[in-house]
C-alpha positions as CSV (number, residue, x, y, z in Angstrom):
1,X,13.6,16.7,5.4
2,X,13.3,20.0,7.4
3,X,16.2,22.2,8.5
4,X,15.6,25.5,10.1
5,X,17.8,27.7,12.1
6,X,16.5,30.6,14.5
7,X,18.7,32.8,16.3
8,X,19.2,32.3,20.1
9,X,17.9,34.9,22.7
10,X,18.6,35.0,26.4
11,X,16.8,38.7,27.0
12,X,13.5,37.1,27.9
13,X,12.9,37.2,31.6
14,X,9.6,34.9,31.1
15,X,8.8,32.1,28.8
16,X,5.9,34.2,27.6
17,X,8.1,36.9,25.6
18,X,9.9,34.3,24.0
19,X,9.4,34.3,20.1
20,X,7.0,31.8,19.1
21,X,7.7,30.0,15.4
22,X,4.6,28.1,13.5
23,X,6.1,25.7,11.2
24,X,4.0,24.5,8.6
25,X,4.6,21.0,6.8
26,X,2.9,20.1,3.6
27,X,3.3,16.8,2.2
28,X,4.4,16.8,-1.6
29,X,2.3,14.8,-3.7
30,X,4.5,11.4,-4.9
31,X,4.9,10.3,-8.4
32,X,4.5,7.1,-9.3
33,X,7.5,5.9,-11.7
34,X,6.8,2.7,-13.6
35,X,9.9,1.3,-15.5
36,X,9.4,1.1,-19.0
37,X,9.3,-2.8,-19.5
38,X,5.8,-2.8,-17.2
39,X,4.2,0.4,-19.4
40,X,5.3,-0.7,-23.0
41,X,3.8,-4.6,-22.9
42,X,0.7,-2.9,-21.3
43,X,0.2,-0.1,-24.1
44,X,0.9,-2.9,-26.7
45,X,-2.1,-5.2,-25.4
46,X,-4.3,-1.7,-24.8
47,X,-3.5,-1.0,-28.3
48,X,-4.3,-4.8,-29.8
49,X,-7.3,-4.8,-28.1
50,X,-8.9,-1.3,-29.2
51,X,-7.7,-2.6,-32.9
52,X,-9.2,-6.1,-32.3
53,X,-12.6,-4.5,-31.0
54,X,-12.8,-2.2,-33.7
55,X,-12.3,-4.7,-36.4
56,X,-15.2,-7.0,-34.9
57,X,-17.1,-4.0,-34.6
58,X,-17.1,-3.7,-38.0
59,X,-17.7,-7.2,-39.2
């Protein structure tokens, strides 16, 4: 959401010496939230496998 304000001026006499403004708008990068009963069964199975791989690795 933008909101901007610029003062008023009716001394002009041609378009051409009216003030000119260059607005800029950047978009903010989004985060990503993931609720915590998606990201704790995933680490759990990440982990279990890395354990699982490196006990059959050394077998």
């Amino acid at each position: 959401m933008i909101c901007m304000s610029f003062p008023s001026s009716g001394n002009a006499k041609r378009e051409s010496e009216m003030p000119e403004y260059v607005v800029t708008v950047m978009s903010s990068p989004r985060t990503v939230t993931v609720p915590a009963w998606v990201v704790i069964p995933a680490g759990l199975v990440i982990a279990f496998i890395i354990v699982f791989v490196r006990k059959k690795r050394a077998a």
